[in-house]
N, C-alpha and C positions, 0 to 999 in steps of 0.2 A: 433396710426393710421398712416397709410401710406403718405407719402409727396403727392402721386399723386394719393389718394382718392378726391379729390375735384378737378383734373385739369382744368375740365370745370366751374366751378363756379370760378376759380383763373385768368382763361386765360380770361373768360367776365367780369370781374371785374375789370382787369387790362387793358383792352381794352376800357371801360367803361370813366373809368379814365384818359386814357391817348386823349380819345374825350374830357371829360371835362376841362380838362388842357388847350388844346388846344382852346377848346371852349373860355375860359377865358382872354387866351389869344389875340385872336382874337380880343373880346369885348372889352380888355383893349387899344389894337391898333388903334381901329372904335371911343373909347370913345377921346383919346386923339390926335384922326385927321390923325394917319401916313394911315390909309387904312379910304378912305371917305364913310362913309355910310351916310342913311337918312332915317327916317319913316321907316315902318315897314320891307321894302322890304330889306333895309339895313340889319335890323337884320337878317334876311331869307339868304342875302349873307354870312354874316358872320359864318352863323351856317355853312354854303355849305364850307368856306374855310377850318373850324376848320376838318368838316371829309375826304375833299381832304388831309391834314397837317396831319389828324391822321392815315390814312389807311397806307400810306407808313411807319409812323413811326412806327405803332403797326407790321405791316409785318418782321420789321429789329428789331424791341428790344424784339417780346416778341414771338420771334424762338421756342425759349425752351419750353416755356409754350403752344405753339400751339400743341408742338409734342408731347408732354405728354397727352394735351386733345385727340389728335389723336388716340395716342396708348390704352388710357383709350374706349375710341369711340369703335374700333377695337374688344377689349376682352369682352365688352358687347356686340355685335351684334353677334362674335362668339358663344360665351355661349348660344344667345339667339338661333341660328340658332340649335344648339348643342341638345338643349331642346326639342327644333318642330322637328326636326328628329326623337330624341327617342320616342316624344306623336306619333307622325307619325307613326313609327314604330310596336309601339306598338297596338296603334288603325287595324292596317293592320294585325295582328298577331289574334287579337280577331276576324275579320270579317272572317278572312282564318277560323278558330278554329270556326265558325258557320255554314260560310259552308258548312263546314267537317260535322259537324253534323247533317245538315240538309241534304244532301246527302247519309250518313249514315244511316236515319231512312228513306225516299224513298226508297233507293233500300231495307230495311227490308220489307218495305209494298208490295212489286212488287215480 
């Protein structure tokens, strides 16, 4: 199996994680006084800091794995348009080809 059969479940996975991490971090910070929280609102901060801390960080580490999910993104939505062209096409081939034949038997009957 392909390394970048799964990009999108590898690149939110690791995105995922890298909020967690930070998440933990955070909380380890809030628990031991260096960033003051309190009561629930605190925690609510701290979640807020870990995905400020994580978006930049997931944007600069996890480059590779974005553009792989990109490229995978890309070749599915081609293929998929690819598909509905040729049903497209062919649905419009069958109506011409009725038509035709119902114009065919009109002008027999006239």
């Amino acid at each position: 199996m392909s390394s970048k059969s799964h990009a999108t479940l590898r690149y939110t996975s690791l995105r995922a994680s890298l909020f967690l991490g930070c998440l933990l971090l955070a909380l380890l910070l809030g628990h031991f006084g260096v960033i003051p929280v309190s009561g629930p609102a605190g925690v609510v901060f701290l979640v807020l800091v870990a995905a400020l801390v994580s978006a930049p960080l997931s944007y600069v580490l996890l480059s590779k794995q974005r553009d792989e999910m990109s490229a995978q993104l890309v070749a599915k939505v081609e293929e998929r348009k690819s598909r509905t062209a040729t049903r497209i096409a062919r649905q419009n081939a069958e109506e011409d080809a009725a038509d035709e034949a119902a114009r065919a038997a009109a002008a027999a009957q006239n």
